[in-house]
N, C-alpha and C positions, 0 to 999 in steps of 0.2 A: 029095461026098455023105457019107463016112465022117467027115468033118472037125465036119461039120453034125449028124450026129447024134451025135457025142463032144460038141459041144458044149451039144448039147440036153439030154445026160444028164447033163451038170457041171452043167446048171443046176436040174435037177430038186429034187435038196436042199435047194439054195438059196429055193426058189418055195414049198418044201412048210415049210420054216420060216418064212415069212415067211406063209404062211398061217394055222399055229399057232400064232401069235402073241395070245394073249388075245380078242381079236373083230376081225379084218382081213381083207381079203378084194381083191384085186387083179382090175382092169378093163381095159378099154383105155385110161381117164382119168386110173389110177394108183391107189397104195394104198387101199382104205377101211378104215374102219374102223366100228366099234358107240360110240352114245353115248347115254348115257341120264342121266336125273339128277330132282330134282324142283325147281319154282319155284311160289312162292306170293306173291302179291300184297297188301300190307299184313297180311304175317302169316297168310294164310289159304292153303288148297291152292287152286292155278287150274284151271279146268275150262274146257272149251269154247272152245281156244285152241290156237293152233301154233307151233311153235317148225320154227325155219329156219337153219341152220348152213351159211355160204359160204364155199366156199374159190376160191382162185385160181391154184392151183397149175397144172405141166403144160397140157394143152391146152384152155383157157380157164377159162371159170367152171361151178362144183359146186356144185348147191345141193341140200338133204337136208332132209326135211322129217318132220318126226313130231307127231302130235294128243297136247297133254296133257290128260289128264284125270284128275280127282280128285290133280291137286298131282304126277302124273307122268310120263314120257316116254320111250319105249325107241326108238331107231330101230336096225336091223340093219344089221349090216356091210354085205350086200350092195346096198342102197341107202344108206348113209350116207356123210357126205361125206369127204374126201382128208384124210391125213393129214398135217395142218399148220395152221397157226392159222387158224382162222375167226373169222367173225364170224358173230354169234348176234341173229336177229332173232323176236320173239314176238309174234302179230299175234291178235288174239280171232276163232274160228271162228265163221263163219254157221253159224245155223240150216237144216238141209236142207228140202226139199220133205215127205220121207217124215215125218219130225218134226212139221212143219207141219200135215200132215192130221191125225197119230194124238192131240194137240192136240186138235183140232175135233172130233173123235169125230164123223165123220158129219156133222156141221152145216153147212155151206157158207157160211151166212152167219153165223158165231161167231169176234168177231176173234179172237188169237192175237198175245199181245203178243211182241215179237224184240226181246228187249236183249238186244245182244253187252255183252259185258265190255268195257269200256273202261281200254284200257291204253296209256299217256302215249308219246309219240312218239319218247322218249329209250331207248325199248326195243324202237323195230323201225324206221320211216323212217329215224329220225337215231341209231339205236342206241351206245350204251357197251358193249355186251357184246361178248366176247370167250372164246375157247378152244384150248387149248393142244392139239392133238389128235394122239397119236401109238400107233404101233400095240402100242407096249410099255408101255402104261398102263392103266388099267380105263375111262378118258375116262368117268366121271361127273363132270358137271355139275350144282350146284344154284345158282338164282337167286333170290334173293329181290328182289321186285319193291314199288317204293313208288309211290301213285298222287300224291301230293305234290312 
């Protein structure tokens, strides 16, 4: 018992360093950490789209999700993913229900056109992105996205 909690105390230090560590934050799945950055799509800020950071670290697969909007993206430590290289997939967000109506104003039968932003498949199915993510770094990311 005494052995268990000396060693619980060695490890305190240790835990609360690695917690203040720039934006990281430790789970049962392993380190996370904060990542944010901005991506824009032939030159323009992206809106109405999400970005998805996979890791595979530890006990299986991390996935972290954050809504960009107006060209930027914060996801928090405490849901963000493991610290170690990911993959970075960005997929255009649907339009909600609540959106939908306030749209219509009232009308019920007033279409409501939904064009998602369409972005090339080389950025999220079959993605090229990647990220270097570790807990001693500010992990900003910026992507610039070509729909060509």
């Amino acid at each position: 018992m005494q052995r268990l909690f000396l060693l619980t105390l060695s490890t305190l230090p240790l835990m609360a360093s690695l917690a203040g560590c720039g934006s990281s934050e430790i789970d049962e799945r392993g380190l996370r950490v904060g990542v944010s950055g901005q991506v824009t799509l032939d030159g323009l800020p992206l809106s109405n789209a999400r970005i998805v950071f996979i890791t595979d670290e530890g006990e299986g697969t991390v996935k972290s999700t954050g809504l960009i909007e107006d060209g930027t993206y914060a996801i928090d430590a405490s849901k963000g993913p493991l610290a170690s290289t990911a993959r970075v997939e960005i997929y255009p967000e649907l339009m909600e229900l609540e959106a939908v109506e306030a749209a219509r104003n009232g009308d019920r039968h007033k279409k409501v056109e939904i064009k998602p932003v369409s972005i090339p498949v080389r950025y999220n199915i079959r993605t090229e992105l990647t990220a270097q993510l570790s807990p001693d770094n500010e992990n900003a990311f910026n992507y610039e996205l070509t729909s060509r």
